[in-house]
N, C-alpha and C positions, 0 to 999 in steps of 0.2 A: 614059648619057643620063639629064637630068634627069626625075623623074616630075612636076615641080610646071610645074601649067600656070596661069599669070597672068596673061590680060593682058585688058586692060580692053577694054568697048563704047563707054563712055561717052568722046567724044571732042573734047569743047571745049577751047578754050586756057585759059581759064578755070581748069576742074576741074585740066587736065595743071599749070597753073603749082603749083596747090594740090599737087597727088600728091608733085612735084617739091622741095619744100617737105621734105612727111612723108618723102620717099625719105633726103634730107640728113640728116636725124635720127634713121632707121633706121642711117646710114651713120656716125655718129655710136660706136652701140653695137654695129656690127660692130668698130670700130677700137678702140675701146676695151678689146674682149674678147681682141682680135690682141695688142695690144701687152702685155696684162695677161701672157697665155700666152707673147710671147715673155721675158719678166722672169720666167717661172716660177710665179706664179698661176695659178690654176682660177679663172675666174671666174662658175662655179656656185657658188662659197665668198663672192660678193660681190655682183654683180649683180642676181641675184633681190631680195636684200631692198633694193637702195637704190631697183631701182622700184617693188614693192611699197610703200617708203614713198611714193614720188610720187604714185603712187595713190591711197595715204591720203589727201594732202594735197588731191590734187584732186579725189576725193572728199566733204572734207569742205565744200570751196568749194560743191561740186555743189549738195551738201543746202542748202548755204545759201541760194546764189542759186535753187534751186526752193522753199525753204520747205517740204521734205518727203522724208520719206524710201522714200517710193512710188515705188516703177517706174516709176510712168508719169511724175513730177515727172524723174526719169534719162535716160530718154526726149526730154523736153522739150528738156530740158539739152542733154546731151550727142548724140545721138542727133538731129539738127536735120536740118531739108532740104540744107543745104551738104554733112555729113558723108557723109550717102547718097548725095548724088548721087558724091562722092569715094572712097568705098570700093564703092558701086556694092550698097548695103543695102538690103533688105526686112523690115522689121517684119513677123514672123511672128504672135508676139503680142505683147499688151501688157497687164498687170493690176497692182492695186499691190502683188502680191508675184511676179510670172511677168514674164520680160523674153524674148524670143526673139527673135534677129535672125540673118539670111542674108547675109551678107558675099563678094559676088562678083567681086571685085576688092580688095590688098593692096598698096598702095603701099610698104609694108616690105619685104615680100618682094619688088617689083619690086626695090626697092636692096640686097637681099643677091644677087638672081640679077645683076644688071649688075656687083657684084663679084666677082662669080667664086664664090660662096661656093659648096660642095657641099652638095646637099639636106641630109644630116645637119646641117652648120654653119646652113643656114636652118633647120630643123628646132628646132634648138638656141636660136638666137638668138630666135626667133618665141615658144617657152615664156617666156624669160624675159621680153620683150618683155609677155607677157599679163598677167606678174607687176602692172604698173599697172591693167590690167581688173580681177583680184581684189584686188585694193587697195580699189579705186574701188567695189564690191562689196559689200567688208567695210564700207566707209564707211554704207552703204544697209541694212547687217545681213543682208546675201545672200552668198548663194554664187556660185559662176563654174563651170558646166557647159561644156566646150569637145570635144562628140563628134565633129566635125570641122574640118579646118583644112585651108587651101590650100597652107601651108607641108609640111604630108605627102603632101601628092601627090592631097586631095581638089578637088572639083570644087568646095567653100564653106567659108567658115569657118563651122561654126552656131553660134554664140553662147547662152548662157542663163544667163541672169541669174534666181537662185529663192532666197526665203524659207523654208528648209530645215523650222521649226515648221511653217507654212502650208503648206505642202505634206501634212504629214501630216493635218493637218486634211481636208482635200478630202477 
């Protein structure tokens, strides 16, 4: 029996079209990693860094379109009223080097469990999947704190996004 429990509050047709959307593209990089394994790849040997680059990339748009490379500029961005209401997020905090978000719902992980995938295989695929979060990150000059996920069988993804200098500071 799986431990990962998903499923959403939030139940507009709206939001579901949007989820339905993000599930496709999760479903994307389950198939992707299937076919890699059946040709005999590991695609821990590839995956990880092409999204990490995309992260980069979209990262680097991020800084631009906010003009900053502040958390809270991250926030603004990426981090919008559509997105929370779709992933179903709570801003824990927010500062220009502390980023903390509560993530109650995973339209990813909804499309690896309607594939069948086993919690390891979500497990698996959700790491590398974050690989664009620490992209996106890196972009910002922060780090990616991930001490809980819904993919492991937590009740939230917690999210945190930190300026590793600035932190010693405090």
């Amino acid at each position: 029996m799986s431990k990962v429990v998903n499923e959403p509050r939030i139940k507009n047709p709206l939001i579901k079209a949007i989820r339905e959307l993000l599930e496709h593209r999760a479903l994307w990089l389950y198939l992707l990693c299937d076919e890699a394994k059946k040709k005999g790849l590991l695609p821990q040997d590839f995956a990880p860094a092409a999204i990490k680059r995309c992260g980069h990339m979209q990262g680097r748009q991020l800084v631009k379109k906010g003009r900053t490379k502040s958390l809270k500029g991250l926030r603004r961005t990426l981090f919008t009223k559509p997105a929370q209401l779709v992933f179903e997020m709570k801003i824990q905090k927010c500062t220009d080097n502390e980023l903390e978000i509560h993530f109650h719902y995973c339209p990813l992980v909804k499309a690896w469990q309607k594939a069948g995938c086993s919690d390891e295989e979500i497990a698996c695929l959700c790491d590398t999947a974050m690989c664009g979060d620490r992209g996106i990150g890196e972009a910002y000059g922060c780090a990616l704190d991930l001490p809980k996920t819904i993919a492991n069988g937590d009740d939230i993804c917690h999210l945190r996004y930190y300026r590793k200098n600035a932190m010693k500071e405090q």
